[in-house]
N, C-alpha and C positions, 0 to 999 in steps of 0.2 A: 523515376520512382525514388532514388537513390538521394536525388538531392532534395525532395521535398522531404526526406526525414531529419535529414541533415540540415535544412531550414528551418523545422519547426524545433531541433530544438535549440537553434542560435538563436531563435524568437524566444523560446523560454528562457535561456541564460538571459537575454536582455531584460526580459520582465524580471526574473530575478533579480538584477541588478536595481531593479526601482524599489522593490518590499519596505514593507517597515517591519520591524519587529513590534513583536505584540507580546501583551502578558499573558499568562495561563485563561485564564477565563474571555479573553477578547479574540472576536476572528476579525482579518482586516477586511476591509468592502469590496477591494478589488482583489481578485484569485491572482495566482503567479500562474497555475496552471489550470485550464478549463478539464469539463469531460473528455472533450476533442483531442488535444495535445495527451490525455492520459491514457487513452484510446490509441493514439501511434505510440507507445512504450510499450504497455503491459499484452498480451494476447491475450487474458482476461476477458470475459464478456457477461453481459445476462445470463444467467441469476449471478454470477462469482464474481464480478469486477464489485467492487467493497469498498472504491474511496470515488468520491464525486468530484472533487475538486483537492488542488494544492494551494495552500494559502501562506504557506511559508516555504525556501526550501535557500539553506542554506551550503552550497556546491560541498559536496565528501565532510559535512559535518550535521547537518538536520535538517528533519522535513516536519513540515505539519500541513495533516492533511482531514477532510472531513466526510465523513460518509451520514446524510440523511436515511436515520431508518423510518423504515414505512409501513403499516401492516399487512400491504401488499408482498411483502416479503415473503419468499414459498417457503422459507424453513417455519415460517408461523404457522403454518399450517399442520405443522407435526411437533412443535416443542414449546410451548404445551398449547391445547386446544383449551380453552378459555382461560388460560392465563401466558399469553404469549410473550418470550424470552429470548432473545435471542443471543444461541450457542457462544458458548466461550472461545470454542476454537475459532469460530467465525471472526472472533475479533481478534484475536490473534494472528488469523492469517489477514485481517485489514492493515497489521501493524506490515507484516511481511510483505507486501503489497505498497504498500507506501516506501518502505525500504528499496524495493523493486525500483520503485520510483528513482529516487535517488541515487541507485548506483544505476540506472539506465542513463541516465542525464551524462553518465562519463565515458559512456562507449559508444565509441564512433562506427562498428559493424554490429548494433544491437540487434538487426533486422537477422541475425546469424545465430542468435544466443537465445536461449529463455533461461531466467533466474530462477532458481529453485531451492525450498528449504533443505538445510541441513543440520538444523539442530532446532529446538525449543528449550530455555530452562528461565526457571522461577516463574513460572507461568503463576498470578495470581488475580480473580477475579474478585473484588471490592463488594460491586453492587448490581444488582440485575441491568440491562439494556429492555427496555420497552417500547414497538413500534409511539413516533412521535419522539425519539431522543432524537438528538446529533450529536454523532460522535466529535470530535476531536480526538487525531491521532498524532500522538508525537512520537518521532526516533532521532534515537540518536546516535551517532556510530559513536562504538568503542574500538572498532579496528576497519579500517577501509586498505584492500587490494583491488586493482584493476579486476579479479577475476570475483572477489569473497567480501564480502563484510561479516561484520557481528554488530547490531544493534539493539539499544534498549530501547523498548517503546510504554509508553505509558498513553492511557485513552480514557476522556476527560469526558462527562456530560456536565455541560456548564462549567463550574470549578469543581467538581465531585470525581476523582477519581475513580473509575470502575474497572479495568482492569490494566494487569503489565506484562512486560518479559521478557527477555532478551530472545532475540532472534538471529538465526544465523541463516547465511543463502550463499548461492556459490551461483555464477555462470556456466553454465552448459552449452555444448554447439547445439542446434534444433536438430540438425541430423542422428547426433548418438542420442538423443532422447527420445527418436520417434523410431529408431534402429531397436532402442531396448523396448518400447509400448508395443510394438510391432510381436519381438523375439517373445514378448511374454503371452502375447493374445495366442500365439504359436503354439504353446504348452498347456 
């Protein structure tokens, strides 16, 4: 098990190493990273996993990543019923998420850790998201440790900015985090 994580993601540092860079408004044709490969990083799943694909990802300095929204989305179902929006935080934690991304690509015992936020600030939202956009998310660290980053992310439909923020996450063991979900379900 151990090594097939460890394969996928010396598969992905290779694809990395082919990318092109792209400008703001262009995605390239071929992904760096599929659903597949984002699915062995993030523990994320349906409804919460919030990025499709990596189309960019440049090792401990940026990522861009893209989440098709859809109206099949179950937060549409609640914010707002006929005029469907989707939530600001949502997109926020698509940034964190893709940041996710990115610092998981540098640790070798990920299978140990889940990333988790620890801060949000300048969070600001542009212009609504409505089923039928694609996002474009971009980060980008302003501080990377083995255990923490701090990233700006800015998220793009077409070349129209719609929302930003900086994001911070930290590395946690899965054990003390299912230790404290546990202690708290307790009280």
């Amino acid at each position: 098990m151990r090594y097939s994580i460890i394969f996928a993601s010396e598969l992905a540092v290779t694809k990395m190493n082919t990318t092109q860079t792209t400008t703001a408004a262009q995605t390239p044709s071929k992904p760096v990273m599929e659903i597949g490969d984002i699915l062995k990083l993030l523990p994320h799943r349906y409804p919460f996993l919030l990025i499709d694909r990596v189309v960019e990802l440049e090792r401990t300095k940026r990522i861009v990543a893209v989440k098709n929204v859809t109206f099949n989305e179950p937060f549409f179902q609640g914010h707002f019923p006929g005029t469907p929006i989707m939530p600001g935080v949502l997109i926020v934690e698509a940034i964190a998420q893709a940041g996710g991304v990115l610092l998981l690509t540098e640790i070798p015992n990920r299978d140990e850790l889940f990333v988790v936020f620890t801060g949000i600030e300048r969070a600001r939202f542009r212009r609504p998201v409505v089923p039928g956009d694609q996002l474009r998310i971009e980060a980008e660290v302003r501080a990377f440790r083995i255990t923490a980053a701090r990233l700006e992310g800015k998220v793009y439909v077409g070349d129209k900015l719609v929302a930003e923020a900086i994001v911070t996450c930290r590395l946690v063991p899965r054990a003390a985090a299912k230790s404290n979900a546990e202690s708290r379900e307790e009280t």
